[in-house]
N, C-alpha and C positions, 0 to 999 in steps of 0.2 A: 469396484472401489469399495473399502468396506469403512466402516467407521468414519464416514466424511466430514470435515468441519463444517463447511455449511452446504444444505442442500435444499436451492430454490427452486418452487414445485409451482408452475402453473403463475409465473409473476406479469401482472397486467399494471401498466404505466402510463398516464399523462400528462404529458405539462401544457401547463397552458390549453391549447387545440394541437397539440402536438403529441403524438403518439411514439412511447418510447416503446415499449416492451408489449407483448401481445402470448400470453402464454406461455410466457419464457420459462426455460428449468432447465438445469443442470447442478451437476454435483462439484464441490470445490471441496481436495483434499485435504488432511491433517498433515501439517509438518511440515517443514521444506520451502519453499518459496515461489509462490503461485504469481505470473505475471498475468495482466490481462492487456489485452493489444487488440489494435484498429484503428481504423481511421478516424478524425475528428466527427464526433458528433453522433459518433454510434452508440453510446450508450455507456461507456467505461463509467466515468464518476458517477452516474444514475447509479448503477450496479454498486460503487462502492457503497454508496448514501447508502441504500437499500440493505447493504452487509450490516452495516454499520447501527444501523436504525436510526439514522436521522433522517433519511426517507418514507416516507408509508408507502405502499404500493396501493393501487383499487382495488386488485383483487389478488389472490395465489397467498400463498404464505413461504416464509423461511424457515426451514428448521434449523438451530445450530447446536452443533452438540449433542445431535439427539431430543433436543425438545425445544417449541416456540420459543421463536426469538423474540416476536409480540409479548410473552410472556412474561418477558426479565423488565426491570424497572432499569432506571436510568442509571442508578447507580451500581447496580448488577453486570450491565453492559461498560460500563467504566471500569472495574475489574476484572472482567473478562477479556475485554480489546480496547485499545487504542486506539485511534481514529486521525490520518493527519490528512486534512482537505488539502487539494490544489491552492486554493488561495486563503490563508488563515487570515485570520483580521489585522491589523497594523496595531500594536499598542505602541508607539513609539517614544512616553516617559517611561517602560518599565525596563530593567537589566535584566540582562542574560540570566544570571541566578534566580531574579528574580521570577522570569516566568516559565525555567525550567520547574521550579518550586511549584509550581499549576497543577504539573503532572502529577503530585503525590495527594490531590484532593479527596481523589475518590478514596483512599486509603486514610485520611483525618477524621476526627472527629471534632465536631462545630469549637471552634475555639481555642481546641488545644495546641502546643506550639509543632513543631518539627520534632520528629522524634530519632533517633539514633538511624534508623532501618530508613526512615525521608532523606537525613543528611545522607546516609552511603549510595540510595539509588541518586541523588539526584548528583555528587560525584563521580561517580560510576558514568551516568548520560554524557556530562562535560566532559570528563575525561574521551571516552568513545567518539566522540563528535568533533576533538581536538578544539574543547573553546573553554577549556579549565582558566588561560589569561586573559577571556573576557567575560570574568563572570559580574566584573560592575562597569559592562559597559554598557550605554542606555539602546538598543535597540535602533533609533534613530541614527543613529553613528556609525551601523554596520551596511555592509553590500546585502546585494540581496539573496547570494549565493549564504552570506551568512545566518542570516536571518533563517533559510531555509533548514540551515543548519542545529537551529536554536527550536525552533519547532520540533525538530525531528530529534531532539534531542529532550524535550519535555514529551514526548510520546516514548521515549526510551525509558526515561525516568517512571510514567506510570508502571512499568515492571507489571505487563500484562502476558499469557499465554499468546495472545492474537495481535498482531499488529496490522493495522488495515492505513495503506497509503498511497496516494493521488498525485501523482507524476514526481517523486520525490527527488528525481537527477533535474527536476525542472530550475532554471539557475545558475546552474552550479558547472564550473569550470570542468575539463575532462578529468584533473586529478581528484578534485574531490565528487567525480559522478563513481569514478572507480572507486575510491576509499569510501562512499557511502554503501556502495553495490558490495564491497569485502566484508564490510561491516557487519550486515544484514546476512549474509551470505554465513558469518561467523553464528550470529544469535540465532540462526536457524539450524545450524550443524551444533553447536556447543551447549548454548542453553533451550533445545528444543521448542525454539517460538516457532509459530504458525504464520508465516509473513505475507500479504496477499496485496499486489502493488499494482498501478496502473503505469505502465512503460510504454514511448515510441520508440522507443530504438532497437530495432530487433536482436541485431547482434549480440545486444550488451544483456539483452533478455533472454535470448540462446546459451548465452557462455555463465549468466547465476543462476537463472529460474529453473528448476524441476518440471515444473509443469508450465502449460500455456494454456488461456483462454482467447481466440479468437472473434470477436465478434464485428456486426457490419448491420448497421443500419436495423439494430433491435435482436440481428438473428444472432445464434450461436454459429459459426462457421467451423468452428474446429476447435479440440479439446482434448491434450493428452501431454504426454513427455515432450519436453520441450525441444532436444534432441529431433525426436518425428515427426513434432507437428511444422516446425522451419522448413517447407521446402519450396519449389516456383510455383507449385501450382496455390499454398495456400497463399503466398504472396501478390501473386493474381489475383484469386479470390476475394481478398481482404483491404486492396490500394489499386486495382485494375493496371497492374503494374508489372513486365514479365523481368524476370531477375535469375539471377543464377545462386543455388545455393553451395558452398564449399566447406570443407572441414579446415579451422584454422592450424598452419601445420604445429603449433605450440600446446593448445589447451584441447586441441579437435573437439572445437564446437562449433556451430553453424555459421557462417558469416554470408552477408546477404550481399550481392552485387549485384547493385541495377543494372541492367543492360539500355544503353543506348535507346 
């Protein structure tokens, strides 16, 4: 792999008395759409923290881009990637405009109002996200599929290279798991973002992701085109699970069938 976006070198993790990571390292490519998969508790959102830099690790470092990602200040990391957590906090007096308007922070300067280039991404977000006719609806008011929507629509608005996100079909009905999965799927092909997501569902993660990251209980299990890495034995591997894997006869991409 050459020119990787990020490449974790030797990453040591605790929580609590709980040991997540022990020397971890692997490379995660530029471009395209990197899923990471496993089973509960393995490490996925640790790993995104840790991309992200809201994590610190104890020990090992991240490179990103070619140089420490310890390196970058707060708001360097905020024009660089976007960051959207599993669980974002509830604001529920603010509206939909209102805190898609969040995402164009890092890009303000203390005081000044919204500028020409704030109003079009933060248009652009709503419009993508299909929630332009809720843009003064308070938050409180919305499902939670919405809400998930409104997030991920202020992380579209920050108009970053990277986008880093933590089960973002979590929520959200099959039509809008699919039109958020196309969406992404578009700004990685059209506007060359670097999209790097935590997904369970493997199929759905077979049929957009490029690449796959599999992990299980801290390890790395498997790691490559997403295509190769689907098959019964990593599904074994990874859920102690035996399954059959098949090419779907429309899009021929992996589809996982448990077996009895």
């Amino acid at each position: 792999m050459s020119d990787p976006l990020f490449n974790v070198e030797d990453l040591s993790l605790r929580l609590g008395n709980r040991p997540v990571y022990d020397s971890f390292s692997v490379a995660l490519p530029k471009g395209g759409l990197t899923g990471i998969v496993g089973p509960n508790g393995c490490g996925k959102s640790t790993l995104l923290r840790c991309l992200a830099g809201v994590q610190q690790p104890d020990s090992g470092r991240i490179v990103f881009q070619g140089g420490p990602l310890a390196g970058l200040s707060a708001v360097e990391r905020a024009q660089s990637m976007a960051y959207l957590p599993q669980n974002p906090p509830l604001v529920p007096d603010m509206s939909v405009g209102g805190l898609v308007a969040k995402g164009r922070t890092p890009w303000r300067k203390a005081f000044r109002p919204l500028s020409d280039t704030d109003h079009d991404a933060i248009e652009s977000a709503l419009l993508a996200t299909g929630l332009s006719d809720l843009r003064a609806t308070r938050l409180s008011a919305l499902s939670g599929g919405q809400r998930q929507r409104v997030w991920l629509a202020l992380a579209l608005a920050q108009d970053t290279p990277v986008i880093l996100l933590d089960e973002p079909t979590a929520f959200l009905d099959l039509q809008h798991q699919l039109s958020l999965l196309r969406l992404l799927r578009q700004l990685a092909d059209e506007r060359q973002r670097s999209i790097v997501m935590v997904l369970h569902e493997l199929t759905l993660a077979g049929r957009f992701c490029d690449h796959l990251l599999g992990l299980r209980d801290g390890q790395l299990i498997c790691a490559g085109p997403a295509e190769q890495v689907i098959t019964p034995d990593m599904v074994a591997a990874l859920y102690d699970l035996q399954a059959k894997v098949a090419r779907d006869p429309v899009f021929r991409k992996p589809v996982v069938y448990p077996r009895e």
